[in-house]
C-alpha positions in Angstrom: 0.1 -19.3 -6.8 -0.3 -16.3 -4.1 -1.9 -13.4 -5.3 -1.4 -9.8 -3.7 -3.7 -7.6 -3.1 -3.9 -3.8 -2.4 -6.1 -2.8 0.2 -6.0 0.9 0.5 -8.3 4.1 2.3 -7.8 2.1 5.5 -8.7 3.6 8.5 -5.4 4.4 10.3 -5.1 2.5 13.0 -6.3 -0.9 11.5 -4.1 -3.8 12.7 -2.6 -7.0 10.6 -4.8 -9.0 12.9 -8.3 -7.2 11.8 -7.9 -7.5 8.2 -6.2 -11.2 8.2 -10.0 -11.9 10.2 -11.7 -9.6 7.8 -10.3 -11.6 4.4 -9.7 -14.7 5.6 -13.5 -15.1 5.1 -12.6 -15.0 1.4 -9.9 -18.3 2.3 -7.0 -18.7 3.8 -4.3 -15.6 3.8 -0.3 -16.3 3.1 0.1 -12.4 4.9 -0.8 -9.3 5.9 1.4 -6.2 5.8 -0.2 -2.7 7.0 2.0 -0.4 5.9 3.2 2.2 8.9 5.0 5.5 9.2 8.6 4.5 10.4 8.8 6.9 13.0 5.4 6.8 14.4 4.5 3.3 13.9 1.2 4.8 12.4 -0.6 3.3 9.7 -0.4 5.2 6.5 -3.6 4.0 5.5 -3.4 1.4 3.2 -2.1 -2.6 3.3 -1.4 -5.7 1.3 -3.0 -8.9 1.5 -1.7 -12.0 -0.4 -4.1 -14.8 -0.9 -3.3 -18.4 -1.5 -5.2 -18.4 -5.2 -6.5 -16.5 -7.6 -9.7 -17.8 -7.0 -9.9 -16.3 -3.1 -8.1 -13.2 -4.0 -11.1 -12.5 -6.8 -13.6 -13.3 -4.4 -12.3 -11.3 -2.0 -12.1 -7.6 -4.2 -15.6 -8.8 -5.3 -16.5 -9.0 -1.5 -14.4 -6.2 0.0 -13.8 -3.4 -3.0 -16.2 -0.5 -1.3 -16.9 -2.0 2.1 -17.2 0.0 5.3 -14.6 -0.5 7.5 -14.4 1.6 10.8 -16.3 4.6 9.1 -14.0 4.4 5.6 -15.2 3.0 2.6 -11.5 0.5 1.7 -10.8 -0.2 -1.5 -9.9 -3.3 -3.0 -7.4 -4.4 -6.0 -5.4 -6.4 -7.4 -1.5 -5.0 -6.4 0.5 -3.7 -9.2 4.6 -5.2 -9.1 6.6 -2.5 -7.7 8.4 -0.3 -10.0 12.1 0.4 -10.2 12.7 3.7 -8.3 16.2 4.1 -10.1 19.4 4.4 -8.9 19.0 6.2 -5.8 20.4 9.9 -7.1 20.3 13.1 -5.5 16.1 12.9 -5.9 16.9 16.9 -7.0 15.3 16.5 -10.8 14.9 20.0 -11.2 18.5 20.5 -12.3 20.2 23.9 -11.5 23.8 24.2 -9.0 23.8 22.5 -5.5 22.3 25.5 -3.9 18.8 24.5 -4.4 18.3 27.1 -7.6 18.4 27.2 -11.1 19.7 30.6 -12.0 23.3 30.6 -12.4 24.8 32.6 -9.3 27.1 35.3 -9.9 30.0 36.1 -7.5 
């Protein structure tokens, strides 16, 4: 079974390409996704890498967790399943009227 890993403090313009030849000397790599700014197309600094096993994937945050890369120290995990953002609301927790305050408004 695959195992993903979080790669993150990435220097920002690290491609897919570098780190599939940086962990692929850990074994073979299912993918690599650098995550990018969607306008500017760049990276926000941190990736994931799935492994084919368990086995590579420890080998490889035992190998990589606190290497240099370009200048920045990366850092190496195991990645966490993505949490449920919710429903999609307003994103406005604060509460308050549509106006953007929370004192009643007086007319």
């Amino acid at each position: 079974m695959a195992k993903r890993l979080f790669i993150g403090s990435l220097p920002y313009d690290v491609t897919s390409a570098q780190l599939e030849e940086l962990f692929s000397q850990s074994g073979k790599i299912e993918s690599v996704n650098v995550i990018t700014d969607r306008y500017t197309g760049q990276g926000k600094g941190f990736a994931f890498v799935e492994m084919t096993t368990d086995q590579e994937a420890s080998e490889a945050i035992k190998k990589f967790n606190g290497y240099n890369l370009s200048g920045r120290t990366i850092v190496v995990n195991e990645a966490r399943p993505r949490e449920d953002r919710g429903n999609g609301g307003s994103g406005n927790s604060r509460g308050g009227n549509s106006y953007g305050n929370t004192r009643s408004t007086r007319w």
